[in-house]
N, C-alpha and C positions, 0 to 999 in steps of 0.2 A: 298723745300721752308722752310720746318723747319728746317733744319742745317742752313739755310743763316739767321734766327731769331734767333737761339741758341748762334751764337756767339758774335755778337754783346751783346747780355745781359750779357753775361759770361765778355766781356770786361771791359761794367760798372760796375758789381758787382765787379771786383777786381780792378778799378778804385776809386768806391765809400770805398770801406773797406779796402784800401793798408794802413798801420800807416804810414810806410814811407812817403808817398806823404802827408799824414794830418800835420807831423813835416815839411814841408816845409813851406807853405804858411797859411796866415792869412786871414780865409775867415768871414769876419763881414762886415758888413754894415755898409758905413760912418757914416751914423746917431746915430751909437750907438758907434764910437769913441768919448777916452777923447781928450780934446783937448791938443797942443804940449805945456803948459806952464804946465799942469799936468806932461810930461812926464820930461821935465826943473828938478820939485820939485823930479820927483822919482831918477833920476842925484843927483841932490844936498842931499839928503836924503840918497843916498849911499857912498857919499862922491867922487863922480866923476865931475871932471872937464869937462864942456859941450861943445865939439865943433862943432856938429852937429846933427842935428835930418834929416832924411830923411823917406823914407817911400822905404819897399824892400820887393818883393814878399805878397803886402797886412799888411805888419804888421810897425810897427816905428823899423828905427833901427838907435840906439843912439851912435852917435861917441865922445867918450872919451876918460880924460885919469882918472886913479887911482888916490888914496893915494900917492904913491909912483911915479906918473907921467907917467906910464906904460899906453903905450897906447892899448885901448880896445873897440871891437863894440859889443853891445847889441839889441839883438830881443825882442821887447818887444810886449805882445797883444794887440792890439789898444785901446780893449772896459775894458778890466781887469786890463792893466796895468800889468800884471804877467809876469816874466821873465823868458822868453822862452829859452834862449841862450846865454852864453856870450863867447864871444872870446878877447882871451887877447895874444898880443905878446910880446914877450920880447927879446929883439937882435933878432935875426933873427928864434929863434926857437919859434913855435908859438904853441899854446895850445886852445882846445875847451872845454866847460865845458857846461853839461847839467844841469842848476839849479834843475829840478826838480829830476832828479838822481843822483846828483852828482859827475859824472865819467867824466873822460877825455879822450879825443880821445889818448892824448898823453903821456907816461909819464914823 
């Protein structure tokens, strides 16, 4: 009986503490989102052309294009507004970039 209760908590503990699965999804409570004319202004405040706002895996993710016209989606945090993710393609070779590290998947 206690191996059949040992693993199950083994599972949540490396469910609850994986970073991987915490960089996926946006776990906040609607009520503590800004709202999407907020996330419009942080578009226009980076100088991105706004063509869509949707909502993916819990968090906004902002379809636009650059400065330069380049089209690119951003993960943004609901309740912070902090950029989580941008992804930018450009022809057909596409590139990921972690705002808060600044690396690219690609080079």
């Amino acid at each position: 009986m206690r191996k059949a209760m040992t693993i199950p908590a083994l599972i949540a503990a490396f469910w609850v503490g994986s970073p991987a699965l915490a960089d996926q999804d946006c776990w906040v409570p609607m009520a503590d989102w800004q709202p999407r004319d907020a996330v419009a202004q942080l578009a226009a405040e980076n100088g991105w052309t706004l063509r869509r706002i949707k909502i993916d895996d819990g968090c906004y993710e902002v379809i636009a294009t650059d400065a330069t016209g380049a089209p690119l989606e951003v993960k943004v945090n609901p309740a912070t507004l902090e950029i989580l993710e941008i992804h930018h393609e450009d022809d057909d070779k596409e590139t990921h970039e972690d705002e808060e590290r600044g690396e690219s998947d690609h080079d």
